[in-house]
N, CA and C atoms of all chains as a GROMACS GRO file, in nm:
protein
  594
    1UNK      N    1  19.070  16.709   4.864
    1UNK     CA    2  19.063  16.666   4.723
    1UNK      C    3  19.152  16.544   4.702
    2UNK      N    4  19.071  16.441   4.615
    2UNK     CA    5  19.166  16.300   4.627
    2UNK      C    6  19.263  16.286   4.524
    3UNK      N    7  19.242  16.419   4.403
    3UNK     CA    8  19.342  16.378   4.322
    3UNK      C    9  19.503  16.466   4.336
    4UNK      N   10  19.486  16.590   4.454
    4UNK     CA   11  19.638  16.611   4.484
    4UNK      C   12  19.696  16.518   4.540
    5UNK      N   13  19.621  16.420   4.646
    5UNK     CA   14  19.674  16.349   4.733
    5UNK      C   15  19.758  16.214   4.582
    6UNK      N   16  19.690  16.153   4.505
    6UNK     CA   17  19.705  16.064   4.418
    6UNK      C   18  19.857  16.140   4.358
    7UNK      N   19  19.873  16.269   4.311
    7UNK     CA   20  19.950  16.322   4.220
    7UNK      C   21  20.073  16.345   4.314
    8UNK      N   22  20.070  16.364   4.410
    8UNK     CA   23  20.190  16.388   4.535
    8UNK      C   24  20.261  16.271   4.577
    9UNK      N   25  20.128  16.133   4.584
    9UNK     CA   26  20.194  16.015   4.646
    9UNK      C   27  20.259  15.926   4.462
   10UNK      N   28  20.215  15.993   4.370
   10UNK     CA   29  20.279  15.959   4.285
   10UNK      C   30  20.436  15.953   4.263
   11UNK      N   31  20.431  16.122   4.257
   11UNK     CA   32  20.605  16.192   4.288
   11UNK      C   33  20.724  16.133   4.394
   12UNK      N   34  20.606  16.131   4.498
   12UNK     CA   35  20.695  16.072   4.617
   12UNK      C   36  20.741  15.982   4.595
   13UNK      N   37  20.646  15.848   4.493
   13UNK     CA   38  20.689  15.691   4.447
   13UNK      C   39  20.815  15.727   4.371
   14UNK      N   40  20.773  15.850   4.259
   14UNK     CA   41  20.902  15.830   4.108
   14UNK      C   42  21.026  15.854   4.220
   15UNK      N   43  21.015  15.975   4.309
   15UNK     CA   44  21.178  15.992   4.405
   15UNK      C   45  21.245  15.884   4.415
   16UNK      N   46  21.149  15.814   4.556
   16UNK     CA   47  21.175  15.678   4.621
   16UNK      C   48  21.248  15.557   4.444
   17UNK      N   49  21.175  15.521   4.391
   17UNK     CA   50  21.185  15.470   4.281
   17UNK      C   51  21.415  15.485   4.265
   18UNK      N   52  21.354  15.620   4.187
   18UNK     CA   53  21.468  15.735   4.134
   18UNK      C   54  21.605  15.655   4.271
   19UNK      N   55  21.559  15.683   4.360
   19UNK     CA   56  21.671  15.679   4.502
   19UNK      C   57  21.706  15.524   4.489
   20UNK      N   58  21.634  15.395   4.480
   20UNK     CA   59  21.693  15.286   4.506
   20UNK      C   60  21.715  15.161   4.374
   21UNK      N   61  21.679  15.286   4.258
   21UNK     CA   62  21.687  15.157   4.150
   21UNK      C   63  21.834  15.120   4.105
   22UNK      N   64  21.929  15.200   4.166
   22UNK     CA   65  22.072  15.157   4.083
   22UNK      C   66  22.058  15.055   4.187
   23UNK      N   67  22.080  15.066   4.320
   23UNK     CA   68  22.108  14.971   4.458
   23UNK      C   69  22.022  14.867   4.445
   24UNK      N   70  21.873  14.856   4.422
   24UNK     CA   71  21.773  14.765   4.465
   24UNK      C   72  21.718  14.773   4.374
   25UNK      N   73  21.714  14.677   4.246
   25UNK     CA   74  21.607  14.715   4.164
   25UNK      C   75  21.458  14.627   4.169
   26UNK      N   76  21.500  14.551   4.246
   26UNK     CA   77  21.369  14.472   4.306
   26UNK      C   78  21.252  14.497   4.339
   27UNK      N   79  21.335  14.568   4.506
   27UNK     CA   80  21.285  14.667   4.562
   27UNK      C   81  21.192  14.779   4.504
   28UNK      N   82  21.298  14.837   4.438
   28UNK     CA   83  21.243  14.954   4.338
   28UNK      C   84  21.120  14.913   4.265
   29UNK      N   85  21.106  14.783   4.196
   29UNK     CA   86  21.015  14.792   4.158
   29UNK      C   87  20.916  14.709   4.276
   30UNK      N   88  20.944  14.706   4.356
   30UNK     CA   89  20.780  14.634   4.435
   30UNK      C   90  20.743  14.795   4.473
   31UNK      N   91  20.806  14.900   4.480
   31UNK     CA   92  20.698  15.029   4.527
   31UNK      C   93  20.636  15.076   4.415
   32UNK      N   94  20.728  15.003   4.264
   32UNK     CA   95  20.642  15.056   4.178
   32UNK      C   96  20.536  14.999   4.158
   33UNK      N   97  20.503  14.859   4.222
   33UNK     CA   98  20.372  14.773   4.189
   33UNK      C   99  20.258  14.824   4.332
   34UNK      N  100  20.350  14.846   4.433
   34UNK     CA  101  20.272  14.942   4.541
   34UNK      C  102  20.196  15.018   4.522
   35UNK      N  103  20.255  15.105   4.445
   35UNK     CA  104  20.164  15.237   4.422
   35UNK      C  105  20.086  15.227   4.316
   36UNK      N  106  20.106  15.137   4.219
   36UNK     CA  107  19.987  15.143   4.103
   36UNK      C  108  19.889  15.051   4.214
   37UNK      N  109  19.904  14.974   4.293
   37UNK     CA  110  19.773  14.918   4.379
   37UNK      C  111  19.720  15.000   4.466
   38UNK      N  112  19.778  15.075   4.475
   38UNK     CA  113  19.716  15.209   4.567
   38UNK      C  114  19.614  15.255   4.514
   39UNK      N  115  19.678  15.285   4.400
   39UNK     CA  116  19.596  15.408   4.356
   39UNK      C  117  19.443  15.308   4.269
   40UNK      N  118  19.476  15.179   4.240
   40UNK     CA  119  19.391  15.144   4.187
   40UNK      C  120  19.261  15.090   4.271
   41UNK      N  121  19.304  15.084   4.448
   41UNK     CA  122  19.233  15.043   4.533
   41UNK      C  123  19.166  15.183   4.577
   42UNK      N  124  19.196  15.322   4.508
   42UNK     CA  125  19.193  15.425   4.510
   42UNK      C  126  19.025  15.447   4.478
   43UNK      N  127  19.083  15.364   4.332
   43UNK     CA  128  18.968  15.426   4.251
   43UNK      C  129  18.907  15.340   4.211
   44UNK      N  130  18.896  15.195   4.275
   44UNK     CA  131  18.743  15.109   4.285
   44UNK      C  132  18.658  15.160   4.356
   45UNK      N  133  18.684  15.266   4.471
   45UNK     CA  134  18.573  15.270   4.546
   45UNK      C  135  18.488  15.399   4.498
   46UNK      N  136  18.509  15.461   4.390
   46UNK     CA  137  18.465  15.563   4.305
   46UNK      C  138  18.413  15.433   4.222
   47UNK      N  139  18.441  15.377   4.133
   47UNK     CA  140  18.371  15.270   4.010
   47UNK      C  141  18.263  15.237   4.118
   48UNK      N  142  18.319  15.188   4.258
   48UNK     CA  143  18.187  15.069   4.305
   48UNK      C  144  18.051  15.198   4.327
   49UNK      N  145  18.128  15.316   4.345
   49UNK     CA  146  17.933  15.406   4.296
   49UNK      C  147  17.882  15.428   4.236
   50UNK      N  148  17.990  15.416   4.081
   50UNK     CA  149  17.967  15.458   3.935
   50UNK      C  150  17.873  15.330   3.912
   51UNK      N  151  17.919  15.203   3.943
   51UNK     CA  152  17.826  15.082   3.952
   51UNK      C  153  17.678  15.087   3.987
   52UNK      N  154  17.690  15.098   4.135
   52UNK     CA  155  17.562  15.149   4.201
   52UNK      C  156  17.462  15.166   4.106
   53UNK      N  157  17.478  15.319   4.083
   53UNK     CA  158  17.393  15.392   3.960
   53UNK      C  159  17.350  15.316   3.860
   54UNK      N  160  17.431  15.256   3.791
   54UNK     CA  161  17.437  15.139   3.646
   54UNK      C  162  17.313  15.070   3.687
   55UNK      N  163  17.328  14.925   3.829
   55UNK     CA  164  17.284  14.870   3.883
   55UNK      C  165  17.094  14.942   3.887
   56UNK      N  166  17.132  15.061   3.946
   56UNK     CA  167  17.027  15.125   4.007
   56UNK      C  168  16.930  15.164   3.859
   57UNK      N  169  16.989  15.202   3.776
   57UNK     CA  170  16.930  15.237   3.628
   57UNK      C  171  16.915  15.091   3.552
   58UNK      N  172  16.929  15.019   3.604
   58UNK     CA  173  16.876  14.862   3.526
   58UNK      C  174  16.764  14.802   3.563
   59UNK      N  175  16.781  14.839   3.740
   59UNK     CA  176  16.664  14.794   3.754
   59UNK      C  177  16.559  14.893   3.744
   60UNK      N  178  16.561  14.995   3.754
   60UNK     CA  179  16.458  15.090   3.709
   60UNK      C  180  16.411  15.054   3.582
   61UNK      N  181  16.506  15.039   3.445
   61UNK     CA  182  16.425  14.982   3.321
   61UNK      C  183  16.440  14.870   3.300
   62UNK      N  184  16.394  14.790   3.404
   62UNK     CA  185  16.368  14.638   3.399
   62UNK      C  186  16.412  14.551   3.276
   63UNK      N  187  16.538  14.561   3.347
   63UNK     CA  188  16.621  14.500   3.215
   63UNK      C  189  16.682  14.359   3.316
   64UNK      N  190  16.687  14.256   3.224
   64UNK     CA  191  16.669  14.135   3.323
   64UNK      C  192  16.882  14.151   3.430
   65UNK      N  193  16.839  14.115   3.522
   65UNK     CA  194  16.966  14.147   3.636
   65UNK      C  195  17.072  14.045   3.553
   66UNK      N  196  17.043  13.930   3.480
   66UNK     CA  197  17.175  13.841   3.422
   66UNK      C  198  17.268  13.932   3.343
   67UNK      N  199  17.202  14.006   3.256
   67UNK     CA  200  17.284  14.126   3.123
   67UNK      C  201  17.371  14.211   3.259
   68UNK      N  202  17.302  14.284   3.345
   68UNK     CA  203  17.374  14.389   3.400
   68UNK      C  204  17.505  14.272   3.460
   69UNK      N  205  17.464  14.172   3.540
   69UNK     CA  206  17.549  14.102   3.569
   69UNK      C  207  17.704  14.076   3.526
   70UNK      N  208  17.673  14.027   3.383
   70UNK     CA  209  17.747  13.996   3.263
   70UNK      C  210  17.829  14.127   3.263
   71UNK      N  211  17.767  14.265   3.238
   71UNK     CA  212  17.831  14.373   3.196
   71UNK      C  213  17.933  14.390   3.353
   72UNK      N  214  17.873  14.369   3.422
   72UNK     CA  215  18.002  14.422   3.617
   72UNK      C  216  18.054  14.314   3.550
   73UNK      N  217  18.060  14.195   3.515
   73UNK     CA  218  18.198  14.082   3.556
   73UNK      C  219  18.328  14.140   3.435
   74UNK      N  220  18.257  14.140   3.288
   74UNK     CA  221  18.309  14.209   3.206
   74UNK      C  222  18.422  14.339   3.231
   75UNK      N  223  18.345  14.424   3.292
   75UNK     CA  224  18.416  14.544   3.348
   75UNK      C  225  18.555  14.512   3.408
   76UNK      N  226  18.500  14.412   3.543
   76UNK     CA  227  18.575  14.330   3.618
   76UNK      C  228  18.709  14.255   3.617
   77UNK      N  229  18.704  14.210   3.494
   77UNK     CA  230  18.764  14.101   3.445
   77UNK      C  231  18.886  14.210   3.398
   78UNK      N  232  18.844  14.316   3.276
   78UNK     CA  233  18.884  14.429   3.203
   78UNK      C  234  19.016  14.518   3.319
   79UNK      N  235  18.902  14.537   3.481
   79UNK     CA  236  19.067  14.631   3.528
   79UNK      C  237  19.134  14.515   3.578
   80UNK      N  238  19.113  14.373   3.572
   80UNK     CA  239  19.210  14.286   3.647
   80UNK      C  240  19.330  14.266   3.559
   81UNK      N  241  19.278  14.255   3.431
   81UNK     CA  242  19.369  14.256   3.306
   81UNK      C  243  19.457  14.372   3.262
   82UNK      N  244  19.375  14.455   3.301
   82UNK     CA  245  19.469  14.601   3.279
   82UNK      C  246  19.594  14.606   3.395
   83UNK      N  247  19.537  14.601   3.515
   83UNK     CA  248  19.678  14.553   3.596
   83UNK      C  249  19.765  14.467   3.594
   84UNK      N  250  19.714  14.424   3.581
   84UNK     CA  251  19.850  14.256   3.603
   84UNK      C  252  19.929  14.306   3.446
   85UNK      N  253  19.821  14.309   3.326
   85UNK     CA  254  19.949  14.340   3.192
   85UNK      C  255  20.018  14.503   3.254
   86UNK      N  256  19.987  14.586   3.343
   86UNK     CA  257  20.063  14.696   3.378
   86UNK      C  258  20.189  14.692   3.440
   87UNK      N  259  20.159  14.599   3.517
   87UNK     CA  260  20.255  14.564   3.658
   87UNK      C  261  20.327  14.488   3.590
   88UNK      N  262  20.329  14.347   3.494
   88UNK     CA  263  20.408  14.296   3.425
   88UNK      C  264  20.525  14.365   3.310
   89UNK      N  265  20.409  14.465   3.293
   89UNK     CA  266  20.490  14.557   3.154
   89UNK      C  267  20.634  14.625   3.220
   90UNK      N  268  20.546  14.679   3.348
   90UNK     CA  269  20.662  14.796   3.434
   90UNK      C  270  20.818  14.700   3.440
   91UNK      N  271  20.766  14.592   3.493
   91UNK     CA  272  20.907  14.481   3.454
   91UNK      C  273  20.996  14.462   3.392
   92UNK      N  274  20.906  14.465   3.237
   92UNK     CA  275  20.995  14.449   3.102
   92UNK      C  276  20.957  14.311   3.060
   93UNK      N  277  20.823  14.273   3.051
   93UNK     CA  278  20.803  14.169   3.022
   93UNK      C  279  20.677  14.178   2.947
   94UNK      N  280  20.751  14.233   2.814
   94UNK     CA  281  20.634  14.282   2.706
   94UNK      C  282  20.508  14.156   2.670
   95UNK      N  283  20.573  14.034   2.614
   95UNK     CA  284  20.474  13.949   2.580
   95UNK      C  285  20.393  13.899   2.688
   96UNK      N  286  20.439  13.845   2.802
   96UNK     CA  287  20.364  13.797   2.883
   96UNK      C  288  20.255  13.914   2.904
   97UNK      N  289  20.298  14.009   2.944
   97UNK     CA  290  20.209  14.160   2.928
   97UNK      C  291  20.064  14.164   2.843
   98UNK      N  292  20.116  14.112   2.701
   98UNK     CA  293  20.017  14.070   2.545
   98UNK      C  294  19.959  13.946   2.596
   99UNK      N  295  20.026  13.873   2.675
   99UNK     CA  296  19.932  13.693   2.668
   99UNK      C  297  19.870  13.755   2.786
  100UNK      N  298  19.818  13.822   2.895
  100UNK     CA  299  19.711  13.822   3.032
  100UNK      C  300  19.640  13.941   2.941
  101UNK      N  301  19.647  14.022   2.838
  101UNK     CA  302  19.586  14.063   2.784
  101UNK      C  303  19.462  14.006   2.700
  102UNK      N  304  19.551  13.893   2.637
  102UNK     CA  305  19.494  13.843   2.539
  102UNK      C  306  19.388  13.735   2.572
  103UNK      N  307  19.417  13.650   2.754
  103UNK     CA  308  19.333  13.599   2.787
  103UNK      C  309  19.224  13.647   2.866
  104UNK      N  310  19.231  13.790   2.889
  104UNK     CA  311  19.129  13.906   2.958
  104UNK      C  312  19.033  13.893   2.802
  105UNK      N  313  19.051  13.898   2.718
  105UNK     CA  314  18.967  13.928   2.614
  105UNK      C  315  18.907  13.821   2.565
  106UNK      N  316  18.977  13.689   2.589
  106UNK     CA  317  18.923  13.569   2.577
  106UNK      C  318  18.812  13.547   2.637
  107UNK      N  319  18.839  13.533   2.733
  107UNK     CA  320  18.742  13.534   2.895
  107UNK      C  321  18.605  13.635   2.872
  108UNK      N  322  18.637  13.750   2.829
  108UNK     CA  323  18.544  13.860   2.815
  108UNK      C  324  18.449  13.837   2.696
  109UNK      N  325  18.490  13.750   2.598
  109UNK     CA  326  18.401  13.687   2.448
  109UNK      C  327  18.317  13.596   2.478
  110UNK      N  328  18.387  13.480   2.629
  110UNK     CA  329  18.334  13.371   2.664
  110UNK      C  330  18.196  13.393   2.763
  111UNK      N  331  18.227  13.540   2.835
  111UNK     CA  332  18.067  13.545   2.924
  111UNK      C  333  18.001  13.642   2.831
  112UNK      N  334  18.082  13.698   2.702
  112UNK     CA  335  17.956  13.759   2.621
  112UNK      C  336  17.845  13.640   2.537
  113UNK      N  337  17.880  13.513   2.543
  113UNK     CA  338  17.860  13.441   2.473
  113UNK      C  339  17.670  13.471   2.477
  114UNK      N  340  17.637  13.420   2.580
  114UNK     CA  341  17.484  13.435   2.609
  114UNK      C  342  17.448  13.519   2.535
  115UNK      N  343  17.474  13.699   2.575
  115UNK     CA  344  17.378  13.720   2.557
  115UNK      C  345  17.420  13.766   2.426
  116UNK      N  346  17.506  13.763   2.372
  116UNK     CA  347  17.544  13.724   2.182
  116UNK      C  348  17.455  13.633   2.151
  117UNK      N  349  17.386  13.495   2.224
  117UNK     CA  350  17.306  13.396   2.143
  117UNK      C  351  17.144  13.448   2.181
  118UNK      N  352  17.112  13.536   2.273
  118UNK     CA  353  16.992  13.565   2.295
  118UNK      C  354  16.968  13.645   2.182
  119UNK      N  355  17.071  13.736   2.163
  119UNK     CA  356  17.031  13.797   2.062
  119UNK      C  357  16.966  13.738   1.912
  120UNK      N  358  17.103  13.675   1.881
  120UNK     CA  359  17.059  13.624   1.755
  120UNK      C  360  16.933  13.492   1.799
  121UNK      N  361  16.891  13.461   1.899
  121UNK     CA  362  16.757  13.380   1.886
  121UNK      C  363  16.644  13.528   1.848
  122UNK      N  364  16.646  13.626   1.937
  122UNK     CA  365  16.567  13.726   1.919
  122UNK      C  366  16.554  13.762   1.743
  123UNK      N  367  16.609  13.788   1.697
  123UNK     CA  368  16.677  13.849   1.548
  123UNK      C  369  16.577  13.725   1.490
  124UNK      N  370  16.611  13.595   1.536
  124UNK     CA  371  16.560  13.482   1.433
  124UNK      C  372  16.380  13.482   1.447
  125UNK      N  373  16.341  13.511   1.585
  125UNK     CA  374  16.196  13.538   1.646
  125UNK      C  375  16.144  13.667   1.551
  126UNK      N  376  16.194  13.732   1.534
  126UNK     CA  377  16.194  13.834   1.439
  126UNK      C  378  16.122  13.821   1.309
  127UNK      N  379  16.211  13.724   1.272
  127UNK     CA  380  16.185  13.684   1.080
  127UNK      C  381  16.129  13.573   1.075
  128UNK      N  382  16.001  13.483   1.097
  128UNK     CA  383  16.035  13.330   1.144
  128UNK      C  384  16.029  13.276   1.018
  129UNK      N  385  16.113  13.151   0.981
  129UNK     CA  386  16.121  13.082   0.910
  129UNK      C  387  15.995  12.994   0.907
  130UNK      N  388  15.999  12.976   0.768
  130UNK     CA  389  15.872  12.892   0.741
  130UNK      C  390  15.908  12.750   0.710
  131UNK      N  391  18.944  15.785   5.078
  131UNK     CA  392  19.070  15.873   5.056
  131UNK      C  393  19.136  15.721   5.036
  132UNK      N  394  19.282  15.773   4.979
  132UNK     CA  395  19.425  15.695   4.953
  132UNK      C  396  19.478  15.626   5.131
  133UNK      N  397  19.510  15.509   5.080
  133UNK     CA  398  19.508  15.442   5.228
  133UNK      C  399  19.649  15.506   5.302
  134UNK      N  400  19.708  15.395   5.361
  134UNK     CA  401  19.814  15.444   5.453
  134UNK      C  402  19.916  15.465   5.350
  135UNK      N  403  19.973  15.590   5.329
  135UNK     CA  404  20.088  15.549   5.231
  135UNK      C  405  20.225  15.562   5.263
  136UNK      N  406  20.233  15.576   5.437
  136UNK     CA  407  20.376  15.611   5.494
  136UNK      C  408  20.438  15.460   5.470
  137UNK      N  409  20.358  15.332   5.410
  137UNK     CA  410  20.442  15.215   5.392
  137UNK      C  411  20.513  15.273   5.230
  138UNK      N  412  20.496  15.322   5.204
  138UNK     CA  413  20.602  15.358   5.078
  138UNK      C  414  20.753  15.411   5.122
  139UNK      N  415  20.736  15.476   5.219
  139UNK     CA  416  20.824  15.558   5.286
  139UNK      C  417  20.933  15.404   5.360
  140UNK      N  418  20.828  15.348   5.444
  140UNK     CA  419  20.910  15.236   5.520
  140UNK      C  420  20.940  15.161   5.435
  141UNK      N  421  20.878  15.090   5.351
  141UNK     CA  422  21.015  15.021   5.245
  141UNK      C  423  21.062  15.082   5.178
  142UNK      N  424  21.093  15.174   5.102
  142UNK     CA  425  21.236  15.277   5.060
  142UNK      C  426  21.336  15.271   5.223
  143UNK      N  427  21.254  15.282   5.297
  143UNK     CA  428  21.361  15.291   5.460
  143UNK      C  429  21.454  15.138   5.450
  144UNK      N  430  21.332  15.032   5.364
  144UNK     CA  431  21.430  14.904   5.400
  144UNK      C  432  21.485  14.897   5.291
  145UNK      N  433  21.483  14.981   5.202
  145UNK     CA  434  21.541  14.925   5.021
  145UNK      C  435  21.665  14.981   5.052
  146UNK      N  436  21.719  15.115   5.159
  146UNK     CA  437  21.795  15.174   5.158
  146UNK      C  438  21.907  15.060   5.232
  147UNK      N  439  21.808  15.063   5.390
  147UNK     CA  440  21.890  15.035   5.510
  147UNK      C  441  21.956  14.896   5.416
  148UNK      N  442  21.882  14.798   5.355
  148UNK     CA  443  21.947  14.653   5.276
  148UNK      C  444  22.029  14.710   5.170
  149UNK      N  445  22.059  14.792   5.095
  149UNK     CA  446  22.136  14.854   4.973
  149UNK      C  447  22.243  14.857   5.111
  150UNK      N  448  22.282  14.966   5.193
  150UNK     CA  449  22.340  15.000   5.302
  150UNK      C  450  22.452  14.836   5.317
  151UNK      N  451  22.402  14.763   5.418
  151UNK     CA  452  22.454  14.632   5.415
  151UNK      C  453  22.501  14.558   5.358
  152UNK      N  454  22.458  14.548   5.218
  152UNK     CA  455  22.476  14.544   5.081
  152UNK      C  456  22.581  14.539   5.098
  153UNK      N  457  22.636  14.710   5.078
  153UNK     CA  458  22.762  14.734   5.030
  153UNK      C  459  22.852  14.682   5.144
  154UNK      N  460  22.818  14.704   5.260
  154UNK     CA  461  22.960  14.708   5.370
  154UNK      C  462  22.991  14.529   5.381
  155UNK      N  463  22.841  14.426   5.368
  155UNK     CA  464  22.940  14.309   5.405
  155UNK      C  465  23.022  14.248   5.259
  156UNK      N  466  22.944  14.360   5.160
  156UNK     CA  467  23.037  14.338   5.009
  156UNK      C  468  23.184  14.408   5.025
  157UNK      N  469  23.196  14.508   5.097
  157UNK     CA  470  23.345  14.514   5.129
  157UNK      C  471  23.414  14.454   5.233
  158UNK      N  472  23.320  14.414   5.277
  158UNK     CA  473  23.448  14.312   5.366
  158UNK      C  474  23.482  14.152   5.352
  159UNK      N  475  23.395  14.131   5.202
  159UNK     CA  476  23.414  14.025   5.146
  159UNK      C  477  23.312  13.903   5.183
  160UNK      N  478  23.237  13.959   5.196
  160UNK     CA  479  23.160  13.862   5.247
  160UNK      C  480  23.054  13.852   5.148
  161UNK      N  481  23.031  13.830   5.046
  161UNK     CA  482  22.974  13.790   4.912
  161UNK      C  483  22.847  13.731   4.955
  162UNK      N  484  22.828  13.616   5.008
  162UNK     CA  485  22.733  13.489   5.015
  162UNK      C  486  22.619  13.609   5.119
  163UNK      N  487  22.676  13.668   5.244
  163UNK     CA  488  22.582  13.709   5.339
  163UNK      C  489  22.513  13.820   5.285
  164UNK      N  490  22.619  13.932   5.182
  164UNK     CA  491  22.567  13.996   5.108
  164UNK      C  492  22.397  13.961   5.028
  165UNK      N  493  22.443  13.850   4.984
  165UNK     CA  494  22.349  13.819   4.875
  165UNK      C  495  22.174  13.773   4.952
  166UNK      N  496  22.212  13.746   5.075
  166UNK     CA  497  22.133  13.687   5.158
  166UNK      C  498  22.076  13.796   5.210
  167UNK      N  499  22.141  13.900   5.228
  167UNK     CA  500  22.028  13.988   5.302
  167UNK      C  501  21.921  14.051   5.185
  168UNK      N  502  22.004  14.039   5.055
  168UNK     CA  503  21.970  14.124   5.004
  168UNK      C  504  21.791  14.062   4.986
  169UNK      N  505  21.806  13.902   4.933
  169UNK     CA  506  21.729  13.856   4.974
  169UNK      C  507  21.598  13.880   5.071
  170UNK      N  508  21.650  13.849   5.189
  170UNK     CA  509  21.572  13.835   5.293
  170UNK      C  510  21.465  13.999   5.282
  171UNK      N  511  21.559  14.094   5.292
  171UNK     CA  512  21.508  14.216   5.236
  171UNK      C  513  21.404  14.270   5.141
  172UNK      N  514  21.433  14.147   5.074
  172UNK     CA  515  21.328  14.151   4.882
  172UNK      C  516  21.240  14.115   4.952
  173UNK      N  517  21.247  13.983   5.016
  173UNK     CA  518  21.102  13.900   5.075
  173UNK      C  519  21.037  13.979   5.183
  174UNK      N  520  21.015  14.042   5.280
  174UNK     CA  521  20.996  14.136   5.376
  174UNK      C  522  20.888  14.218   5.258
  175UNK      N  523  20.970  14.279   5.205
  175UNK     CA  524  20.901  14.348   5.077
  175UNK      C  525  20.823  14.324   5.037
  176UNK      N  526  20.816  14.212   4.985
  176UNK     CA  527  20.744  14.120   4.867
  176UNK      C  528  20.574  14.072   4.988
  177UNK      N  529  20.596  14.064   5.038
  177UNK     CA  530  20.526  14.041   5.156
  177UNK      C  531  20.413  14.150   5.222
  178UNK      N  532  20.451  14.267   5.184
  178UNK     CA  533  20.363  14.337   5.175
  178UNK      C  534  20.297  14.373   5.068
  179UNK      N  535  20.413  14.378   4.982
  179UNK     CA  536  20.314  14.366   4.803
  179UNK      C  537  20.182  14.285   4.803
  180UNK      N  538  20.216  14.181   4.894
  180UNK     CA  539  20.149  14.033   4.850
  180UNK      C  540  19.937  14.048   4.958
  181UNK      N  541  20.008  14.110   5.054
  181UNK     CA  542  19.896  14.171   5.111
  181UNK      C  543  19.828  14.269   5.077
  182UNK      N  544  19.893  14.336   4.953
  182UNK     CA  545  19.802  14.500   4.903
  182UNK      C  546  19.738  14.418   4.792
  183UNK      N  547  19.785  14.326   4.769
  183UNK     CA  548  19.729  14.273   4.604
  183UNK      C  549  19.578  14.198   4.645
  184UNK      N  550  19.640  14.125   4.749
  184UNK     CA  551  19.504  14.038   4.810
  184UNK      C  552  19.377  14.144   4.857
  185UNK      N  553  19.464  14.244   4.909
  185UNK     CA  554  19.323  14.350   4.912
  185UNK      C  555  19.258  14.365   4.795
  186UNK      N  556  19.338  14.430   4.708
  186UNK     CA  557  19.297  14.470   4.579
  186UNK      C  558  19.191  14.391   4.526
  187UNK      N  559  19.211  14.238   4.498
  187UNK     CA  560  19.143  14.192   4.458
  187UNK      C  561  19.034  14.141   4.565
  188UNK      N  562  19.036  14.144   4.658
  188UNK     CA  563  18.934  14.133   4.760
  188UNK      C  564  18.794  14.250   4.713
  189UNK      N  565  18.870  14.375   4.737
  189UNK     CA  566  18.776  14.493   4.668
  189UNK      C  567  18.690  14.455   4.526
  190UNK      N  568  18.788  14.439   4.468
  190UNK     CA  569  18.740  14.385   4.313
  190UNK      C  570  18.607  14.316   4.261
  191UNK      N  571  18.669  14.207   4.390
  191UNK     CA  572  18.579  14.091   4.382
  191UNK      C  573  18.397  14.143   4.412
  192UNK      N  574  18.454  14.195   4.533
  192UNK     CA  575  18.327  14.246   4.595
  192UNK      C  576  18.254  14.360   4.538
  193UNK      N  577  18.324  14.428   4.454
  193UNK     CA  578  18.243  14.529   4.376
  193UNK      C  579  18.215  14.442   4.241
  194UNK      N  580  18.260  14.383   4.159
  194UNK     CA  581  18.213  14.336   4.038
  194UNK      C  582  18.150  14.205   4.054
  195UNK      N  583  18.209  14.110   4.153
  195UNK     CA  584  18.134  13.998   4.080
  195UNK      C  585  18.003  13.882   4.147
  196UNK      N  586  17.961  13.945   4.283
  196UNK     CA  587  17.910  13.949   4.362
  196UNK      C  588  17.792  14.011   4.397
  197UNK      N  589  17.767  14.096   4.276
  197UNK     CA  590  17.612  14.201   4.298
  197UNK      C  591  17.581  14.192   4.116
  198UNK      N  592  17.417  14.218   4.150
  198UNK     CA  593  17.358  14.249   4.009
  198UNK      C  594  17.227  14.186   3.986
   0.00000   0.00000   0.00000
């Protein structure tokens, strides 16, 4: 089972952590950026099947491959941002934390852009102006 | 499964053994060499951080932005 193994190598980190942060707090924290990459290299390879499926159910209802596209980079973009503002936060470096946040969401408005304008062309195909 | 994780173990081994040194060339006054290992120690470290991250996003890459 992969999640005792996750919950054990957790504990083991807070010890280790616990043991060298008065001496090394450097240190201390590169195992704390260790182990959140662990575990997060953990659990892409669970998402990359959860994907699969997504992938696999798009093209079954022939939904054009650019949207699904859009939605993986989105996703994508989302845990890259969640880490880096994690790993920054663990630091103590609240705002910078808020600004890789804030440009994860930027970024994420900018490849929604499309299919935000397909839409509203659709919407306008809809009603046509005379 | 969770990859190798006895490297958690080996750097706590080096966070210690450099804390260790730390102190003794700090008592014998030796300030500057102190500060240098402590250094050299961080970087060793940092160095493997720097290779789990490049995985990380290696994975990343290849699951999100590369298929669809």
């Amino acid at each position: 089972m992969g999640i005792f193994e996750v919950v054990s190598i957790g504990i083991v980190a807070a010890v280790l952590v616990l043991l060298l942060k008065d001496k090394q707090p450097a240190i201390a924290y590169l195992i704390i950026v260790l182990t959140v990459l662990y575990f997060f290299i953990f659990l892409i390879q669970y998402v990359n099947e959860i994907l699969q499926l997504v992938t696999y159910l798009g093209e079954e209802a022939n939904i054009q491959s650019f949207y699904i596209k859009t939605i993986l980079q989105i996703i994508g973009i989302s845990y890259i941002a969640e880490i880096g503002s994690n790993i920054v936060k663990d630091a103590g470096l609240e705002s910078v934390a808020f600004k890789i946040e804030l440009v994860g969401k930027i970024f994420i408005l900018i490849l929604a852009i499309p299919i935000f304008q397909s839409l509203i062309e659709t919407i306008i195909n809809l009603f046509p102006m005379s | 499964m969770v990859g190798d994780t006895s490297i958690l173990f080996q750097i706590a081994g080096i966070g210690i053994v450099v804390a260790m040194i730390h102190t003794v060339l700090k008592q014998m006054g030796k300030e500057e060499f102190a500060q240098f290992v402590s250094l050299v120690g961080f970087i060793i470290v940092l160095i493997f951080v720097i290779n789990s991250i490049s995985d990380l996003f290696e994975q990343i890459r290849a699951v999100f932005f590369f298929r669809g």
